[in-house]
N, C-alpha and C positions, 0 to 999 in steps of 0.2 A: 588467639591469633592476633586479636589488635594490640598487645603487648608488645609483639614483636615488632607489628607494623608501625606503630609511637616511638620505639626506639630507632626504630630505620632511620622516620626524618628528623629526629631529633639529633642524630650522628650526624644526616645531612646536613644538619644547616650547622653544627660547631666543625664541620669540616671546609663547608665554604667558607663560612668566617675566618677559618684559619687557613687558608690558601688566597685569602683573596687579597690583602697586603702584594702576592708574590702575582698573584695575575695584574695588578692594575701596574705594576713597575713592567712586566713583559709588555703589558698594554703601551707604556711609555717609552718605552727602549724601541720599538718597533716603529713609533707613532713618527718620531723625529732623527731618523736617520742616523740612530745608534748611539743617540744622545740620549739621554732621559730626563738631562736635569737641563737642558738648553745646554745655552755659551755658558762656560764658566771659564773665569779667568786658572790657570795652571798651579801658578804660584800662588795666588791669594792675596794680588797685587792690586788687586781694586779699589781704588777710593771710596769711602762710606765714609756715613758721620756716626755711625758705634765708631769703627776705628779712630777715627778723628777726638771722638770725645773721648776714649780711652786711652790716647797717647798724650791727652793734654793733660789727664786724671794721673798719668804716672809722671809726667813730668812734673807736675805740680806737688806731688809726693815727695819728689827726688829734691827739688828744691828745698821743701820746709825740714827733710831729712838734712840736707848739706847748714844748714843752718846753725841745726844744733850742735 
């Protein structure tokens, strides 16, 4: 009978593990008023410096492209 009962919580706990990804987002979606991730801008309109350094990164590509 402890065969059975080592498999019980061993399924226990790779089934929390694998449920628990989707509770902690219910956890977040619930926490902040139906947001989960906060503000986020719509469009992906927000200034950063990755964006910034990779618009300089492809203009500077484009440039030494136009050259040749």
């Amino acid at each position: 009978m402890g065969g059975v009962t080592e498999l019980f919580v061993v399924m226990l706990l790779i089934a929390a593990a694998a449920f628990a990804p989707l509770g902690y987002f219910i956890y977040k979606f619930t926490q902040k008023n139906a947001k989960p991730f906060g503000e986020t801008e719509p469009h992906g309109d927000s200034p950063s410096f990755i964006n910034d350094v990779a618009e300089s990164a492809i203009h500077f590509i484009k440039s030494r492209l136009a050259k040749k």
